[in-house]
N, C-alpha and C positions, 0 to 999 in steps of 0.2 A: 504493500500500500504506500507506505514511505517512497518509495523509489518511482513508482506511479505520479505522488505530488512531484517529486524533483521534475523528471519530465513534462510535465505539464508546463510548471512553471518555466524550463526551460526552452522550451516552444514556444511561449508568448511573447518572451525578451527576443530572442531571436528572430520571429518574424516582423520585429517591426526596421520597416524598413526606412521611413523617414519620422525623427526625434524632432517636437515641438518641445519649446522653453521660452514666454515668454512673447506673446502676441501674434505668434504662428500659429492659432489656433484657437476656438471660438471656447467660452464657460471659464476662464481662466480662475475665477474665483474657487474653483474646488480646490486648487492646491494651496490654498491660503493656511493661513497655522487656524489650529481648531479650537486652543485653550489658553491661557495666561500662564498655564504650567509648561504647556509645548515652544510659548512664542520666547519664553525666560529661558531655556535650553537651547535659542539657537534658532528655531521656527520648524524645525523635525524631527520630533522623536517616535521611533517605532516599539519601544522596547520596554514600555512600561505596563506592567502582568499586575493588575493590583487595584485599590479600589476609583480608579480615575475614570469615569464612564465617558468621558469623552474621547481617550484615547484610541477607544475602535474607528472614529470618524477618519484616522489615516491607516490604522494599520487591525482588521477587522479579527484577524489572530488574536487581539489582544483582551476578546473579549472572554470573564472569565465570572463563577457566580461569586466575587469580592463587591462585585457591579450591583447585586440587587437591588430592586428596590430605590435602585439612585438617581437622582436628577439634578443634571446640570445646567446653568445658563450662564451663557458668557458674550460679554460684548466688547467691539472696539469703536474708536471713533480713528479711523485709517487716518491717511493722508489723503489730502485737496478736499474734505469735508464730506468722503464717502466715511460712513457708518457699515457696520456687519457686524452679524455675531453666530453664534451656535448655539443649538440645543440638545442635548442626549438624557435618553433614559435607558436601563437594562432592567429584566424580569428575568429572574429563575424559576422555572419550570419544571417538574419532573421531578421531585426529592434531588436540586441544588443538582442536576446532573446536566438538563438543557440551560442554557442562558441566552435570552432574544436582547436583541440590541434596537434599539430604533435615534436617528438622529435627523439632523433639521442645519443646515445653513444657509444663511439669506444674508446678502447685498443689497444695499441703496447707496446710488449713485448721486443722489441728490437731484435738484432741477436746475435745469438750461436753459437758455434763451435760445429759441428757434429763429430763425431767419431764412426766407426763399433766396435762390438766386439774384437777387435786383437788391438785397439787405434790407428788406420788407419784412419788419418783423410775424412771425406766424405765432406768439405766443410761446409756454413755457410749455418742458416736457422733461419728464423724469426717467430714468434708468431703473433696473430692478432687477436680481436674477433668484433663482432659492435653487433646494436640492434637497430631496427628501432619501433617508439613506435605510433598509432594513438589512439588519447583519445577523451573522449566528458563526460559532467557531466551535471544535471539536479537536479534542486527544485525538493523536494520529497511532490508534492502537494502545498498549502500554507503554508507548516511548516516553522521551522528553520532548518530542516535537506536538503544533498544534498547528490545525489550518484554518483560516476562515475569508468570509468571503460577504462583503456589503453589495447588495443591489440597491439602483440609484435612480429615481425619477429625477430629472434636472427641466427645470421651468424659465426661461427668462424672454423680460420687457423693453427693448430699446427704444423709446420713444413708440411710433403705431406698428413697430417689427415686434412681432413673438415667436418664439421658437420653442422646442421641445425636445429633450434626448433622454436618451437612456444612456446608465453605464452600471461597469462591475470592479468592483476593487477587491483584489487578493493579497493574500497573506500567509506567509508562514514562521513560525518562532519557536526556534530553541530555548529549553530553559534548563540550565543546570541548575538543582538547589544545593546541592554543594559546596558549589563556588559562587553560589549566588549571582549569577553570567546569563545572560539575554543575549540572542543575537536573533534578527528578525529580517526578511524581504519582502519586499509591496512590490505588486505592478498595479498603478492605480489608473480609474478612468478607462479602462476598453468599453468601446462604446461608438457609438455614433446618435447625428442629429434623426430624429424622427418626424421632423418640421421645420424645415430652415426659416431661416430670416424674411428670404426674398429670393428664393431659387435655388439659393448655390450653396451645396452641402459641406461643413467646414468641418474637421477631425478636432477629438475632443484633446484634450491637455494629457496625454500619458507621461507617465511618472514611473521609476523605478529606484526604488530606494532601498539602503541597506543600512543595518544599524547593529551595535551590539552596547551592551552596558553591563556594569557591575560593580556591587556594592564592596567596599575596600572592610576591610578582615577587622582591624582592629580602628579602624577610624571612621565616623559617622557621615562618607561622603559616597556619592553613587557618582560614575562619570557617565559620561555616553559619547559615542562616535556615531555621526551618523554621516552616509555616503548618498550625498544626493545626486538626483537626475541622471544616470546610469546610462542611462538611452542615448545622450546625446553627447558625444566626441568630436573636436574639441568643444568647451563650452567656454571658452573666452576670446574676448574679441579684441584687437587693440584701440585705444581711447584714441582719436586725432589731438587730444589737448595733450596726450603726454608727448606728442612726435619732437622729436630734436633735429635743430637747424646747425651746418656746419657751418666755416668759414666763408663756404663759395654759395652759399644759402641754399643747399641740398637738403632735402629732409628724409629722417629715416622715422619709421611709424613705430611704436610700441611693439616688441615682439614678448609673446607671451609662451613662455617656454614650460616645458615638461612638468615641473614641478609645480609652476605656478597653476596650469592646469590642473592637477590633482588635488592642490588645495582648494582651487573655484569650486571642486565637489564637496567640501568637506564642511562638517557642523560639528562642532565641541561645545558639550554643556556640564555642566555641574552642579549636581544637589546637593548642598547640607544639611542633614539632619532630615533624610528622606521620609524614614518613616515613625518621625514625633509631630505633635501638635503644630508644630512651628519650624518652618524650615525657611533655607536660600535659595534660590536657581542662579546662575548665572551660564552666560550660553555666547559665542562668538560665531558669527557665520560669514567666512570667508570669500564667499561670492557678494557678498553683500557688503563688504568692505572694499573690496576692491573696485567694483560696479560703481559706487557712489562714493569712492574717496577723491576731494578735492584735490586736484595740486599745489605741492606743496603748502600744504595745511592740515595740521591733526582735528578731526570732528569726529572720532570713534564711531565711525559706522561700522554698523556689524555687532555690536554689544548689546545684551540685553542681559535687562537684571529685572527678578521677581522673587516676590516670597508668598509663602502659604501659611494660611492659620487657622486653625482648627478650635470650634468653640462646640462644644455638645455632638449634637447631628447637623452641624452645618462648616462649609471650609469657603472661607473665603481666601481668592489668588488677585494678587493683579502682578502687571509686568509694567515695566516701561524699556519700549525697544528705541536704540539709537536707528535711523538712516541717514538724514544729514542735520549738516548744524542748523537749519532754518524748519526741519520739521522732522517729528518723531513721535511715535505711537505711546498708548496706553491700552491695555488689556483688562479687562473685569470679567471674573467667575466667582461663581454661586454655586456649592452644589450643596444638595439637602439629601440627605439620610431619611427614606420615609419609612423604615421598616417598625 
């Protein structure tokens, strides 16, 4: 059965033959971070087996019955004055043996000023997208492995355009308790439109990520590694504002070498005090530093810092993520313990 998930899994990385990141591709909101716990780590973490119900919304393995009974709600207020947030709830079924997952994300774009051709104005109009997600995960036998898998209605508003798609997100995770060691793979979003815009059918955001984590022996800190966007090599581009001019005023363009590529994939986060009342995150995301760091000027992008606190049956998270010096997010979660 094992060996069955492998191939499968490795069948669907491989056929894909052209890798979207980033505006080559319609719904882009699904790959957005899901929780103030996830955005504090970096903005992806796969590898969290525990009572975080929203961690299924990236990596659908993760769902497990710690989840019962739980509900989460989390908001941002993005950057340019888009809003979004998430929702998740999990149910155990079955004498704690099944566990349903159900989740909820929704975009607003806010409103815009319309204008025809001749700049006649046509009034205001707003953006919108959502995505309704139902997951379910399973023990792959008596191993340490587990698989799961979110089916996705996806809904969205562009001004008088609406469209409709379907998608499926997989997952699979090891867990040694042991060593206390998660390591986890997502191919997220297969799928396609089931109602374009305006004719022309646009491929959804797939994603393929990999992650492992582990809580340290004798010190109360969890790290995590996570390997984003897998699908798509190279994933850096060079900046024209870094190009250098010679003597004879030649210019030579940023080149973006081996190394630096491998860290444009990479996400480093770190909890303190993961599993007490009160903890740290903190999370660096490499493509995001680099992406958005000015020249010649420190703005720490790419840095995020949050914490978690727990009062009774309720844990309140927020984050505050750096991008650049002139604007930078805040994350808010709620989850409530209904049992």
């Amino acid at each position: 059965m094992l060996k069955r998930v492998f191939i499968f899994l490795f069948c669907i990385v491989t056929s894909s033959i052209y890798a979207q990141v980033g505006g080559e591709s319609t719904y882009q909101f699904l790959n957005l971070v899901s929780s103030p716990r996830q955005a504090a780590l970096g903005g992806k973490v796969l590898t969290n087996y525990d009572y975080d119900v929203t961690s299924p919304l990236y990596n659908p393995a993760t769902i497990n019955d710690e989840m019962d009974n739980q509900l989460a709600l989390n908001y941002s207020s993005y950057l340019g004055g888009i809003s979004y947030g998430t929702a998740a709830y999990a149910y155990t079924w079955d004498r704690r043996v099944q566990t349903f997952h159900i989740g909820m994300t929704y975009i607003n774009y806010g409103s815009f000023d319309g204008y025809d051709i001749n700049g006649v104005s046509t009034g205001s109009f707003t953006g919108n997208e959502a995505a309704l997600s139902l997951g379910y995960a399973k023990q792959i036998g008596f191993s340490d492995f587990y698989a799961g898998a979110n089916l996705k209605i996806i809904t969205s508003k562009l001004e008088q355009y609406n469209s409709i798609g379907g998608a499926l997100d997989l997952g699979i995770m090891y867990i040694n308790e042991r060593l206390d060691f998660h390591a986890a793979l997502t191919v997220r979003n297969l799928g396609a439109q089931l109602k374009t815009y305006a004719g022309l059918n646009e491929s959804l955001p797939l994603e393929i990520n990999f992650g492992m984590s582990q809580t340290l022996e004798n010190v109360p800190i969890r790290w995590h590694l996570t390997l984003e966007n897998l699908q798509e090599w190279p994933i850096g581009f060079s900046n024209p504002a870094r190009a250098t001019t010679d003597l004879d005023g030649e210019q030579t363009q940023e080149k973006v070498g081996f190394l630096n590529e491998v860290l444009r994939h990479t996400i480093l986060g770190v909890e303190l005090f993961p599993d007490r009342g009160f903890n740290v995150r903190l999370g660096y995301n490499f493509r995001r530093s680099e992406e958005l760091r000015i020249v010649d000027q420190r703005n720490f992008s790419g840095l995020s810092f949050g914490v978690g606190i727990k009062l009774n049956k309720m844990r309140f998270s927020y984050t505050h993520a750096r991008y650049t010096g002139a604007s930078n997010t805040s994350f808010f979660g709620l989850q409530i313990d209904l049992r």
